[in-house]
N, C-alpha and C positions, 0 to 999 in steps of 0.2 A: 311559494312567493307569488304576490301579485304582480302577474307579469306586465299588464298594461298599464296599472300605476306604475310603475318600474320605470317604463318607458316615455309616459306621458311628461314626467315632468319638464318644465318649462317649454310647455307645448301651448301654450296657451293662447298666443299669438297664431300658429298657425291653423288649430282649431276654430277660430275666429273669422279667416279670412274663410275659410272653408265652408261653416257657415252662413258668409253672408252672401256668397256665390251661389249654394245649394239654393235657399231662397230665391235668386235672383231664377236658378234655372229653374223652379218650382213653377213659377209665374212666366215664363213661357220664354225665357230669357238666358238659351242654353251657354253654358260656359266648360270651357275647357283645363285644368289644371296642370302643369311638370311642377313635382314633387322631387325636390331634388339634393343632394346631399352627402356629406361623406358612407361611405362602407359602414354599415351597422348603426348608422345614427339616428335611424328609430324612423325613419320614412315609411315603411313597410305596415310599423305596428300605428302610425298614425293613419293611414289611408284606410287602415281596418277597423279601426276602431272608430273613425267619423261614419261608418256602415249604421250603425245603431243609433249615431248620433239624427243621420240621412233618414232613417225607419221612421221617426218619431217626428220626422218635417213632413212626413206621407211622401216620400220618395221610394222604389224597390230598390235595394244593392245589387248588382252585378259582380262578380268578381273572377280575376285570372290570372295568372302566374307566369311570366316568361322563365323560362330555362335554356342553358347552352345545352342539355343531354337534352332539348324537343327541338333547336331551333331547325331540325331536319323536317320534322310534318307540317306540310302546306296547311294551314291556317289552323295551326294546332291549336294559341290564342284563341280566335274567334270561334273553336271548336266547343273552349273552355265558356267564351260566355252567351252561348247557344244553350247549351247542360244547362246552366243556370238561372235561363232565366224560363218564367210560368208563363212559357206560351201554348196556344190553344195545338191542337193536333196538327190543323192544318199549317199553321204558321212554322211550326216546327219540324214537318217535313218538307216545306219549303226549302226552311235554312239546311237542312242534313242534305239535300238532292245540290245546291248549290255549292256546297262542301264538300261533297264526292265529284263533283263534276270539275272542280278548280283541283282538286287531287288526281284525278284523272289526265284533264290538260297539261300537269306541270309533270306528269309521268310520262305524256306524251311526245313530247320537246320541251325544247330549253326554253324555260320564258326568263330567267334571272329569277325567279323566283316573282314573279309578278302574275299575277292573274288576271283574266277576261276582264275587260270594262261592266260588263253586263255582273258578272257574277259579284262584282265589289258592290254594285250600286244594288241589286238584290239583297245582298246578306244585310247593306248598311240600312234600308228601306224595312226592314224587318225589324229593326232596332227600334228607329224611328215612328213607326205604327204603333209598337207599343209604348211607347213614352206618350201616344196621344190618349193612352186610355191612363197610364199612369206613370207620372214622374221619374225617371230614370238617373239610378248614382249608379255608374260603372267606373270600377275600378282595377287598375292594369300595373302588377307591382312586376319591377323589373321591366320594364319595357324594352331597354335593349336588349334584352335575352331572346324577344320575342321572332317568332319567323319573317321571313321579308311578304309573304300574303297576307299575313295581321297585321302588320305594320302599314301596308297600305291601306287595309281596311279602315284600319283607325285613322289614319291621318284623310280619309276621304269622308268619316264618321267626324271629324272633330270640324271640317269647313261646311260641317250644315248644322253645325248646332244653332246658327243665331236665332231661330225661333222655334227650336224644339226644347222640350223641357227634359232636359239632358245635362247631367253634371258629369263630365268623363277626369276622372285621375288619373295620370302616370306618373309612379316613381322613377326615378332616373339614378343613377351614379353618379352623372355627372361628367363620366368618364367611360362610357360603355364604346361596345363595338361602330366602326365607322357606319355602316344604317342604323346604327341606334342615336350615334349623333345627328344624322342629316333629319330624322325623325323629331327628333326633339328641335332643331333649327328652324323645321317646317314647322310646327306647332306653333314654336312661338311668334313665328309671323301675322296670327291669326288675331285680329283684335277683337277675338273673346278670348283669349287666352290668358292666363296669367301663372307665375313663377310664382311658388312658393318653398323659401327655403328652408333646410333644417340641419340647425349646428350642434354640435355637440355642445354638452352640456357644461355649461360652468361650475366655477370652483364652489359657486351657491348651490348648484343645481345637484352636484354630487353631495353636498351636505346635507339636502331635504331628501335624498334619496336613499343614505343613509340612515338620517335621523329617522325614519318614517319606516325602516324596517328592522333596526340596532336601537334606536334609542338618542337622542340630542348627545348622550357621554361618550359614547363610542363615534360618534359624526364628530363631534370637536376634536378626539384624539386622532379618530383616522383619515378624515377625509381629504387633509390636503395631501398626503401621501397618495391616496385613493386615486385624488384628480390626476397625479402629475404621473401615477404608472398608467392611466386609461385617454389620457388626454381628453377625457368627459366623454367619452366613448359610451354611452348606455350598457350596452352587451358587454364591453370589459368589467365597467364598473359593477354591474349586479355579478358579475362572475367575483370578482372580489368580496363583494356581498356574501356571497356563499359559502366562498372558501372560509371566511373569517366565523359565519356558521356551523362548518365544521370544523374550527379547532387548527385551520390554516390561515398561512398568509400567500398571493397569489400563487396558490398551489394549480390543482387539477382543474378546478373550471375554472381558473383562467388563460392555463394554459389551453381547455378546449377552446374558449371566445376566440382565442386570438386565431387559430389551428381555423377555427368559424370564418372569421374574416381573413383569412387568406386564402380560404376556398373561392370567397366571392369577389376577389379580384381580376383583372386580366392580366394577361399572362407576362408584358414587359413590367407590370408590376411586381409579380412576384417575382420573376427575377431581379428587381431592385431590390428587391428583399434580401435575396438570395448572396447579393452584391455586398450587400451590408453586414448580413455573417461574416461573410471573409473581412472585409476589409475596416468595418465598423463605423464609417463617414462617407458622407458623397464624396471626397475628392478620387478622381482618376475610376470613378463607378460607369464612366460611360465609357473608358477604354477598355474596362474589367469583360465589361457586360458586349460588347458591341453595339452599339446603343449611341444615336445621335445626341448631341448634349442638352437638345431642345427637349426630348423625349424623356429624356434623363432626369433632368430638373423639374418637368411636371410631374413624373412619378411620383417624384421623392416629396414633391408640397400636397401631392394628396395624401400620402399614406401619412406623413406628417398631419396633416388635417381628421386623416382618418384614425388617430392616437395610437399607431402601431410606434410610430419611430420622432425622435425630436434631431433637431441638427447636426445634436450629438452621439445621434446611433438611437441604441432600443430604449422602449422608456423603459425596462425592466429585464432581468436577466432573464426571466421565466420565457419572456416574450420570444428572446433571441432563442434562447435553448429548443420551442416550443419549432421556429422558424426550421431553425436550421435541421432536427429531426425530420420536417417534414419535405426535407430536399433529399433528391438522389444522392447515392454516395459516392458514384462515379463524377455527377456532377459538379458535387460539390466539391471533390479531390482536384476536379480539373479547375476550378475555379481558382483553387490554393496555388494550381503550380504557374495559372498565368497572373495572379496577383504577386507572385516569388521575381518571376520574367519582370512585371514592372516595378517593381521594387529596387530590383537590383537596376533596371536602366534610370530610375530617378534617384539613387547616390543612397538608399535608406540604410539604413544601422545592421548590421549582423543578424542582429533578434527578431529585427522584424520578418527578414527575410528567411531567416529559419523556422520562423513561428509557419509559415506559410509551407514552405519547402514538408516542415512533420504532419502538416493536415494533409500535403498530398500525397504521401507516403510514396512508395519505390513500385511503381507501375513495372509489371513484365518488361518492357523497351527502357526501363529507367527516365524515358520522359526527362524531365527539367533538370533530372538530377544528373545528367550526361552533359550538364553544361560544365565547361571548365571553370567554373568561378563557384557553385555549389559547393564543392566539398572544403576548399577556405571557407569558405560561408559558413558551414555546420561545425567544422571543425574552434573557429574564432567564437561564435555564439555560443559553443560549449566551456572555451575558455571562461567568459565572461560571464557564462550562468554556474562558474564554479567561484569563483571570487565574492557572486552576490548568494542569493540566500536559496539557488533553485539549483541543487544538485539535481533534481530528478529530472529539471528539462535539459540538464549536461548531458544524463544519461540518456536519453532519449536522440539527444542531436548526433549523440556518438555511436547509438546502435546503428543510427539511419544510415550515416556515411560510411560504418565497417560495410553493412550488406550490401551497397552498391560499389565500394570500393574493389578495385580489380586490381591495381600494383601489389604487388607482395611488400613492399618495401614501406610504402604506404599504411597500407592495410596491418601491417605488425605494428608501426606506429599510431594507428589508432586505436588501436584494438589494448594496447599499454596504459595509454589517456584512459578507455573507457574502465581501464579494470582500475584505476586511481579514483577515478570519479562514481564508480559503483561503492568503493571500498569504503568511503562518507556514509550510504548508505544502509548496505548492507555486505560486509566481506564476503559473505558467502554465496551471493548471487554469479560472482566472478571463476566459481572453481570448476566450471567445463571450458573456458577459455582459456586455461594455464596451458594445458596440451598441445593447444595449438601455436602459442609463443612461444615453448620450448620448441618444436617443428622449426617452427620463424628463426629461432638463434640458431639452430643445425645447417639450418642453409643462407647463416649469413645475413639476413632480413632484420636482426633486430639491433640498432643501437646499443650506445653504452647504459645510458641512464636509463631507457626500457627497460634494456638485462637487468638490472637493480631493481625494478619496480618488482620485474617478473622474478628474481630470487627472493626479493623478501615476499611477495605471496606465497611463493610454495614454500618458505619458512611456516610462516604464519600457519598454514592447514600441515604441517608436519609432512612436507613430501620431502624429504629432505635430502631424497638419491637426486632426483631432480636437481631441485636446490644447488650442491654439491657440483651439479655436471654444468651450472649457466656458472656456478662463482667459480667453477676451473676453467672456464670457459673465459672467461672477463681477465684470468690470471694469467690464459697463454696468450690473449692477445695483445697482450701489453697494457701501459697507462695511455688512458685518452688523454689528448692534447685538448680536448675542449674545455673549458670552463665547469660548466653543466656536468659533465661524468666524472669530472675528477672530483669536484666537493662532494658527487652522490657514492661514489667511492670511499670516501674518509666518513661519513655518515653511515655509509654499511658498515666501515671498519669496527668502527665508533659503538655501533648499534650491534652489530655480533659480540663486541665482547664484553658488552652485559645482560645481554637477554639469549644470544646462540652460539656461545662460549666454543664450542667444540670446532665450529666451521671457522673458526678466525684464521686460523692457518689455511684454510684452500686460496686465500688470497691472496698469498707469500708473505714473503719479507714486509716488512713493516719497511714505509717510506721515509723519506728523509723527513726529522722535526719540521715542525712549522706548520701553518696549516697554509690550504692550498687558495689562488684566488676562488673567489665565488661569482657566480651569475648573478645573484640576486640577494637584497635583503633579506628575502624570506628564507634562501637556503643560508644563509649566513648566521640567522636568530636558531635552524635545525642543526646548523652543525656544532654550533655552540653549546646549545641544548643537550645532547648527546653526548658530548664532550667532556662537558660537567660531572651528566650522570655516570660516564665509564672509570670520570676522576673518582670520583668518591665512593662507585664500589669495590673501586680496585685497592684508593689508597686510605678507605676511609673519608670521616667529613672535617671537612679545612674551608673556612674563610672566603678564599677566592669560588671556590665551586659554587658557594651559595651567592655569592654576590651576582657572579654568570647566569646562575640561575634567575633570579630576584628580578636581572635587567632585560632576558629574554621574556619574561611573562608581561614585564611594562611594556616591552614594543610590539608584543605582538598581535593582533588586530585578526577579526572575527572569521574575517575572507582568504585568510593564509588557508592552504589547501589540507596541512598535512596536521594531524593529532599528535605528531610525535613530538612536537617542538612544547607541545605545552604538557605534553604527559609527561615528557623528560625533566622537565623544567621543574615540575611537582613533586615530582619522585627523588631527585636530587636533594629538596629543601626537608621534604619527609624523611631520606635516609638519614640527614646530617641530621637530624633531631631536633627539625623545624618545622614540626606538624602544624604548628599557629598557622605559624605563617601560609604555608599551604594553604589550610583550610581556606583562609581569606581568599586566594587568588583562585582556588578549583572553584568556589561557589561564583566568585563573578566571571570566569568561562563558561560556566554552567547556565549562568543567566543569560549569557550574550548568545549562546547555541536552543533560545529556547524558540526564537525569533526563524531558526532557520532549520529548515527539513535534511536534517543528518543525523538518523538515529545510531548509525554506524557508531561517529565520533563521540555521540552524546553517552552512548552504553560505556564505551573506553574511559571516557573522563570518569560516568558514573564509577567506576570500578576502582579508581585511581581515587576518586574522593570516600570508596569504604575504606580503602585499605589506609586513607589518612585519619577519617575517624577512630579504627579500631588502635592505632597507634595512637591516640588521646583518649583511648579510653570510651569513647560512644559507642558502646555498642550498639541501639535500639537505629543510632545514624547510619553505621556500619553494617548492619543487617538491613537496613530499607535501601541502601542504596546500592550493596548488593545485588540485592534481589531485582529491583529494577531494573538491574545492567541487564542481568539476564531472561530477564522477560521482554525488555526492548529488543535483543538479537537472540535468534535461538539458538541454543549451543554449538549444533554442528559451524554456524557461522565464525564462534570464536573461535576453531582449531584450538594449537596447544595451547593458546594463551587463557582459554576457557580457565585455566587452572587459576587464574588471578582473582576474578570474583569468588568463584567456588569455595577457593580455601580463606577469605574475609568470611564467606557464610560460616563456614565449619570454625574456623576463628570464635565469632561470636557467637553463635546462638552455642558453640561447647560454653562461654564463660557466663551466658545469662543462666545454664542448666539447662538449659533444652536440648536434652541428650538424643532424643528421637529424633529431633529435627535434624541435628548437627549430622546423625548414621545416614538419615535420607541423600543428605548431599554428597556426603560420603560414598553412598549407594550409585552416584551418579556416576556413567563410563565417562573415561578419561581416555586421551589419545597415549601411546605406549610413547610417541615423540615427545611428546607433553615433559617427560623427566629429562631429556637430554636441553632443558630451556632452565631459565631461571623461575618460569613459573610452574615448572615439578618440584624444583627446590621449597616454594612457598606453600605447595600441597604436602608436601614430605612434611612438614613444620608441622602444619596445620591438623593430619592425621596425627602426629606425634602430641598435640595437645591436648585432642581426644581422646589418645589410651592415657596419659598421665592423669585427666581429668575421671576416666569413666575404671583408673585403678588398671590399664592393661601397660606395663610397665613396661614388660620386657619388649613389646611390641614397638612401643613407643621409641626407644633407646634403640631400635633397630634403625626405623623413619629417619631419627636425627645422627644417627651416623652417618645411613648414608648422606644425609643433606650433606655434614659437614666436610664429609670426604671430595665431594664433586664440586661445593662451594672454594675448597683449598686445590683441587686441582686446576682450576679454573682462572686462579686468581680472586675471587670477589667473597674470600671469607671473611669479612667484616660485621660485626654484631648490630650494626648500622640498619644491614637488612635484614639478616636471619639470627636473633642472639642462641647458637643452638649451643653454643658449650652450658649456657646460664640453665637448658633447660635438660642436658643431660644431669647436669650437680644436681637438678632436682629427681631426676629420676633415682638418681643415685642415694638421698635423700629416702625416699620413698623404698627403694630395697633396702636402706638399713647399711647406707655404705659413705659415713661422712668424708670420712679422709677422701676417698674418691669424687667427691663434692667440692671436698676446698680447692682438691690438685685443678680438678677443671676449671674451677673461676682464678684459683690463682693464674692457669695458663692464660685463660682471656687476659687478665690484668695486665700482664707480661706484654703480652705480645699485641697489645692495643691499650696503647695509657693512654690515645684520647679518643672519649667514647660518649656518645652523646647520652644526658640527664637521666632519659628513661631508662635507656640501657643500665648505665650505672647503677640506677635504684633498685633495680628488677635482680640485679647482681647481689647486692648489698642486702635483700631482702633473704633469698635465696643462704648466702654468706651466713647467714645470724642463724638459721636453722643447723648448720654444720658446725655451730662454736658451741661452745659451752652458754649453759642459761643463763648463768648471768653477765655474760657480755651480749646475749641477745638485744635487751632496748635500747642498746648505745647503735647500735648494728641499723635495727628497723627505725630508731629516728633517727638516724641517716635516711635512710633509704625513703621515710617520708617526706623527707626535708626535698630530696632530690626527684621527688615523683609530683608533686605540689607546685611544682617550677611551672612558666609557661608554657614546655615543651613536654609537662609531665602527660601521667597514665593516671586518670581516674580509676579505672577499674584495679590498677599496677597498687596505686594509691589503697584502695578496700582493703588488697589482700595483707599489705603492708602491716596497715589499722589491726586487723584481724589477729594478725602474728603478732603485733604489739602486746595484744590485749591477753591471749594463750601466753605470752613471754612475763607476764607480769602476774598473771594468774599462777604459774609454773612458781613465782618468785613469792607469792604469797602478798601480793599488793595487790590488793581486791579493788580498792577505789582508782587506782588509776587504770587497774585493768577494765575497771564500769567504764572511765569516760574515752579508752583507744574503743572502744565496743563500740560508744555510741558512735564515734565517730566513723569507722566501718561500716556500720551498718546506715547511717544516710547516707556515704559515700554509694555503696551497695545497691540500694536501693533506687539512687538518681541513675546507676548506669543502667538498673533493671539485669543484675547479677543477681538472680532471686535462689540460683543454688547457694550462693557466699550467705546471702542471708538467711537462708531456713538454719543451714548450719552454726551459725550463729546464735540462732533462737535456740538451738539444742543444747549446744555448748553452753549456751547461759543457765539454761533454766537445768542445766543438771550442776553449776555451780551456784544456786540462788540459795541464801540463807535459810533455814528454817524458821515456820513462825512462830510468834512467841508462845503460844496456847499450843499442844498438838492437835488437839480435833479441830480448832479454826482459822485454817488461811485464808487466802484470798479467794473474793466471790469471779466469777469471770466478768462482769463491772470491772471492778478492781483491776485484775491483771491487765484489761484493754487498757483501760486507764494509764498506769504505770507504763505498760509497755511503751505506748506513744510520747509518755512524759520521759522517759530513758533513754530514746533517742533525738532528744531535743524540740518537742512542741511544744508551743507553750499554752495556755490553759487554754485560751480562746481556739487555739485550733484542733485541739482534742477535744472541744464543745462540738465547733462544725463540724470534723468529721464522725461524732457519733452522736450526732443529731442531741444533746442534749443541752441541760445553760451549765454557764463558767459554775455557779454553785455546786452542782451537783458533781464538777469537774473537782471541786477543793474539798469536798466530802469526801468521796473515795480517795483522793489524796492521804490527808489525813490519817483516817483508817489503815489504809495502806503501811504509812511510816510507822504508824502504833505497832500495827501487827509485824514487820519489819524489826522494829527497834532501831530505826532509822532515825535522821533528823532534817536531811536536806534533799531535794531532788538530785544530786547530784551523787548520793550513793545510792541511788535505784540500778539495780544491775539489768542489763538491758532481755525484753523479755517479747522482742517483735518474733512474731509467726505467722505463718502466712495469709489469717484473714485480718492480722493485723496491716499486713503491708496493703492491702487495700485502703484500711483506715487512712493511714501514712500517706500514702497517694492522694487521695481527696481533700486532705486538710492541706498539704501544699499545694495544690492546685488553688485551691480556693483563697 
């Protein structure tokens, strides 16, 4: 890149003056310039670059460089424009014997850094001699940086210019060290002197800067963005330049420009800088910093001038990120804890003051965090970053305050908090802190409703001797009198005895009816929630459960802490055989947790919303959201409850035929705690559908006894959740043992006459295989009738179709057994049940008529044909999906029925196979 065009733009003003100056001191008329101006605003590159411009007026350039890492060697400056400039021998050991000699003196005693009158007026007389043989531009960038012996040189160089032909330049800051200003204040006294200023660049000035090295498209698109992160800053803005060249946006070189200019400022600047990390505004920046408010506010209008920062803090996050890396980190820690200190004496918000309190983290002496008002502080800000959408800065404010927390008493009660507020997160981040709150209840240290937090953890990861010793614990010490532990109490009750059935008893006697008051709304909508759900696995689904249900999902809102009040709430309406409904209210929780950082909660819903799909029959919904659950938390996290999603996976992918897949999750280790829950009950099922499916029978009938033995000891044998008698009759079925078939659904029917639709049809399906055949289709169109409902089973629905169609075939009714086929196999098909339908495809084409000719049937044309017109496309879309026209579509048709002996599509027997199901797929798609 051109660096001086880069830089020159809208220079042209002071190009000008410089010019006609240089002139004036050509003709014997010396003048003096301060160049002056914000950090990187291009002063530097203009004083060098009017060198060439000064060549070509028959002037020589000079040039020199101040530095803070030289301003130690006595007339280091004038050392530099000694070097440079084409003096004869003698002249130029002159100047060197003068320069040693003024280094020598200032070694010798203290002068301030001021040199011999004799040796300032020598070096400058050297200058001046040669300017009389030719024209002189010397120029002195950074002049405050410069040593205090060059600095007087020049300033006794710049009050004899008036009739030497001598153009001297210094760039200034504007803002340099106190001799750099008294320097610049003398100068300008001098009436050959003159100021010439240089601004950063305007919102024009970044668009030709741009456009001239992007293109005018990319300058319209970017530049006013450009202007307002550099504040026309030259050096930012070509750094953005660059970045945008490589395929960024203020990425690395802009983040070096800025890293640039903050090198080159002084030092109460950059701790204004430093001020503005932490606190992100000038107010209270001069109590932060120690810093007069005079000193303060000039800072802040240069660096504001110099495009680092606008009133409102950084113009770019790059910039702040950029800053704040390059501060000390002790520094910048202490900054945090005394921005915390005033924070808390000006009345500020919780957040803020914890925001502060986490930057300075827990110093060996504990520092700020030993104030007595911090740990309310961290503790309050974690409340209220658990309500809004930043469980991780809850988790963060709660690590702080357990580590420096010393009360035992205390310290268990945070340490409860934190394992609530990790548990959003991630549950399993929490399981080396269970140890230490069982320790805490041993000696007394941990509340009622803690113990509760801390028993259903060690539930949740199957520690369950634990478990067992805090809920005997909670049982000899009696009922809390408080609010808060006794509803968290009935909610443990509540919640043991449908998901940790066996432990219900360490809790004693069941309490008197009623429920108890509550602390709060929100534990009011969890106790409800739970309530529901123990209703309706214990006594089956009724009415009121769902209604409880229906009205906790309306009230309950994003910020409520706990997943259990809307997983309950879901799982209630699901068991009663209100999967619709579900579905509706799991997807809009689903939507409102996408907004906030709780993969914990989000993975539990997800898991909650397969096992609602797979109960409607989605399996492809049911297997993706499985899957996700479990890829958002990794297994060891879920503990027993692992067994939830796992067996929706093994669920589905057994009834799509993905037999390999279903063994793999199967393959998966499971905790041995896992079956004393209700969700070893739902993997007991889940296995058992896979030996029915994959023909292992006896196996299977193993799985659902035990479900159903431990489901009946339990209390929660209800077909509602596990229909496992419906699925022994089948097994039963499958060995060749009807009567054993009917006894078991007749038992269900008995002993649960109300049963939700799906159940029922799955019963009824089932039912019609153990009757005689020709009571069979009265049996399956039932079981259609009741699968087809709102609350039905798609997939329940195929298998239904299927058996109609074998039931009618069985009875020698070929055409109605074509049209339950067809309709099976689109049912089939939509769930992506692709074993239901290969089977299907076999079972047909070994019942297809003969054709009329022996040596000529159908072409494979033909059959794709037919097959797709069999399960209801119609012509156009068995054109689009095999790519031909509707013509060619009624030809093979045709043919088809001829050869058939056919007359209507509607006695095509159905003839899909598995590269037809692709066909199938694309034409309804399309």
């Amino acid at each position: 890149m051109e660096e001086f065009a880069v830089e020159l733009v809208e220079r042209e003003a002071p190009l000008a003056l410089l010019t006609a100056l240089a002139e004036q001191a050509r003709d014997g008329h010396g003048r003096a310039v301060l160049v002056h101006g914000p950090v990187a605003a291009g002063k530097s590159v203009l004083v060098h670059h009017f060198a060439d411009r000064a060549l070509s007026l028959g002037m020589l350039p000079l040039s020199a460089l101040g530095s803070k890492d030289e301003r130690h060697l006595t007339l280091g400056v004038v050392r530099q424009l000694v070097d440079d400039a084409p003096l004869d021998s003698g002249d130029r050991a002159r100047a060197v014997a003068l320069i040693e000699e003024g280094v020598r003196a200032a070694q010798r005693r203290d002068t301030g850094g001021q040199p011999d009158d004799d040796i300032v007026h020598g070096l400058c007389t050297v200058f001046l001699e040669l300017a009389e043989r030719c024209p002189l531009y010397i120029a002195v960038d950074d002049v405050e940086q410069a040593d205090q012996a060059s600095l007087t040189c020049l300033a006794y160089l710049a009050r004899r210019l008036n009739s030497a032909r001598v153009l001297a330049a210094f760039t200034h800051g504007g803002h340099g060290c106190d001799t750099g200003f008294r320097f610049g204040a003398d100068l300008m006294r001098q009436p050959n002197c003159h100021r010439v200023e240089v601004t950063q660049l305007s919102a024009t000035g970044v668009w030709q800067l741009t456009a001239q090295h992007l293109g005018k498209g990319t300058a319209d698109e970017r530049a006013t963005d450009w202007h307002a992160y550099s504040g026309g800053n030259p050096l930012l803005v070509e750094a953005l330049v660059r970045d945008h060249l490589g395929g960024g946006e203020a990425g690395p070189r802009y983040r070096e420009a800025v890293l640039s200019c903050l090198r080159r400022h002084r030092p109460d600047m950059i701790r204004v800088l430093s001020g503005y990390v932490v606190l992100g505004e000038p107010e209270n920046l001069d109590r932060l910093l120690d810093l007069s408010p005079a000193r303060t506010t000039e800072a802040v209008r240069e660096l504001i001038a110099g495009g680092l920062l606008t009133t409102d803090g950084f113009r770019h996050e790059t910039a702040r990120e950029a800053v704040a890396g390059a501060i000390d980190a002790d520094e910048l820690a202490r900054l945090h804890a005394r921005a915390a200190v005033l924070a808390h004496e000006r009345g500020a918000g919780t957040a803020v003051i914890a925001g502060h309190l986490l930057h300075a983290g827990a110093p060996a002496d504990g520092g700020v965090l030993q104030e007595p008002w911090a740990l309310p502080v961290l503790e309050d800000a974690a409340a209220h970053a658990l309500r809004g959408a930043a469980a991780d800065r809850a988790v963060d404010c709660l690590r702080l305050a357990r580590l420096v927390c010393v009360d035992p008493l205390r310290r268990a009660r945070i340490t409860a908090a934190l394992i609530r507020a990790e548990w959003s997160i991630n549950p399993g981040v929490s399981t080396g802190r269970l140890g230490e709150l069982v320790d805490a209840m041993r000696k007394g240290c941990l509340r009622g409703a803690d113990a509760l937090t801390l028993a259903r953890a060690l539930l949740w990861h199957g520690r369950f001797e634990q478990a067992q010793e805090v809920l005997g614990h909670l049982a000899r010490s009696g009922q809390a009198t408080d609010p808060e532990t006794a509803t968290e109490l009935q909610i443990t009750r509540r919640r043991l005895r449908h998901t940790y059935p066996s432990f219900l008893a360490v809790l004693g006697p069941k309490p008197a009816a009623g429920r108890p008051p509550t602390h709060s709304v929100s534990a009011d909508r969890r106790l409800q929630a739970v309530s529901a759900l123990a209703a309706v696995l214990g006594e089956g689904p009724h009415q009121e459960a769902v209604d409880v249900a229906q009205r906790v999902l309306h009230g309950t809102r994003p910020e409520e802490l706990s997943t259990e009040t809307v997983e309950s709430a879901l799982l209630t309406l699901a068991y009663s055989g209100r999967a619709e409904r579900a579905t509706a209210w799991c997807d809009l929780h689903l939507d409102r947790m996408l907004l906030r950082h709780t993969p914990g909660r989000r993975a539990r819903l997800g898991a909650v919303r397969a096992e609602i799909a797979l109960r409607r029959g989605d399996l492809t919904d049911a297997r993706r959201y499985a899957s996700e659950a479990l890829a958002t938390l990794p297994a060891i996290s879920w503990g027993v409850t692992v067994g939830a999603p796992l067996s929706t996976l093994v669920l589905a992918t057994t009834a799509m035929g993905r037999y390999d897949e279903a063994q793999i999750h199967l393959d998966h280790r499971v905790p041995e705690a896992m079956f004393e829950t209700r969700y070893g009950m739902h993997y007991h099922y889940a296995r058992a559908r896979f030996g029915i499916a994959t023909g292992y029978l006896d196996m299977a009938l193993e799985d659902l006894r035990r479900c159903g033995a431990k489901l009946s000891q339990w209390g929660m044998d209800t077909p509602g959740l596990i229909p496992w008698r419906t699925d022994v009759a089948e097994v039963y079925l499958g060995l060749g043992r009807p009567d054993d078939a009917r006894r078991m659904l007749q038992e269900q029917s008995a002993r649960f006459p109300v049963m939700p639709n799906r159940v029922r049809g799955i019963a009824s399906r089932v039912l019609a295989g153990a009757g005689a055949p020709a009571h069979r289709p009265a049996l399956l169109r039932q079981a259609a009738e009741l699968l087809q409902s709102d609350d039905g089973d798609r997939y329940e629905l195929a298998l239904a179709f299927a058996d109609l169609a074998r039931a009618y075939r069985t009875l020698g009714e070929f055409r109605r057994a074509a049209a339950a086929e067809r309709r099976a196999v689109i049912v089939a098909a939509d769930c992506h049940a692709e074993a239901l339908v290969r089977g299907l495809a076999v079972e047909s084409a070994g019942a297809m008529p003969a054709p009329a000719d022996d040596g000529d049937g159908l072409t494979e044309a033909e059959r794709r044909v037919a097959a797709m017109a069999a399960v209801g496309c119609s012509n156009r879309e068995i054109a689009e999906g095999l790519h031909v026209t509707v013509s060619t579509v009624e030809q093979h048709l045709t043919r088809t029925y001829r050869k058939l002996r056919i007359s209507r599509r509607a006695d095509l027997p159905s003839l899909l196979g598995g590269p037809v199901m692709g066909d199938l797929t694309d034409a309804r798609r399309r």
